[in-house]
C-alpha positions in Angstrom: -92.6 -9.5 13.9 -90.4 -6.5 13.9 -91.7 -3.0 15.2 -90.4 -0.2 13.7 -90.8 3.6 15.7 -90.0 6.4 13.6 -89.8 9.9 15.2 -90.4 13.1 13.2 -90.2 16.3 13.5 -93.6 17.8 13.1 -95.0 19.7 10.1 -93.9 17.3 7.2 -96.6 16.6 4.9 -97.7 13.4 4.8 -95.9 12.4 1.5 -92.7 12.6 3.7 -94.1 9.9 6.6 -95.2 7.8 3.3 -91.9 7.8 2.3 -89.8 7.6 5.2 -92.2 4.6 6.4 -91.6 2.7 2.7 -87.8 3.3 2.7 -87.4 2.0 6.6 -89.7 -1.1 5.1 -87.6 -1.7 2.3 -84.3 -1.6 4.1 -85.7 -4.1 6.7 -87.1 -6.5 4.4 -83.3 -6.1 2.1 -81.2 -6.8 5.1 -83.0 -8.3 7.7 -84.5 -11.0 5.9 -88.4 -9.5 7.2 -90.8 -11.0 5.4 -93.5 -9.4 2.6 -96.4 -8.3 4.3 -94.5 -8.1 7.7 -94.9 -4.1 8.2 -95.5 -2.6 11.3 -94.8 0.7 11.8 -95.7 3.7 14.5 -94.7 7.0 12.6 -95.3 10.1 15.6 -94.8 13.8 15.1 -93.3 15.9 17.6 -93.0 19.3 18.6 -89.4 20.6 18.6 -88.8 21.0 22.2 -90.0 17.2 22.6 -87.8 15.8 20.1 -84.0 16.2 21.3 -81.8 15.1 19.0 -77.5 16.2 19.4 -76.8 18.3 16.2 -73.2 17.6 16.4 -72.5 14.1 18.4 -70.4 12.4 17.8 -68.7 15.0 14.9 -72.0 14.2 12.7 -74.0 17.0 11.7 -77.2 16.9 11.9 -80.4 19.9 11.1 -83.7 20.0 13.1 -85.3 17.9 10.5 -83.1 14.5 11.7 -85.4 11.6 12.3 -84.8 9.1 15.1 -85.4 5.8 13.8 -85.6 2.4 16.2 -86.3 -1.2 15.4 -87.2 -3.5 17.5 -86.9 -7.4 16.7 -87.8 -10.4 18.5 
């Protein structure tokens, strides 16, 4: 059972966690072989001060709308 934790910034509707949440299930299930039905998912919004995420590490770009994305398997 694989746990995936997806960190947002806050303020996006919630089309945008619907969608991130289908697109990291779909990825897991196309290349790591998780099985249908196996979705579980924590999707948090955060305040912008609680959410630190480099904008330029290492020589990436990245805007205050980045999402931090981390998938646990077992």
């Amino acid at each position: 059972m694989p746990l995936a934790r997806v960190d947002i910034p806050k303020g996006r509707p919630p089309e945008f966690r619907v969608a991130v949440g289908d697109v990291v299930y779909a990825a897991m299930t196309a290349t790591l072989d998780v099985p249908i039905g196996d979705r579980f998912q924590v999707i948090s919004e955060h305040e912008s001060t609680r959410l630190v995420i480099d904008p330029h590490y290492p020589g990436i770009e990245r805007t205050a709308d980045a999402v931090v994305i981390q998938v646990t398997l077992s």
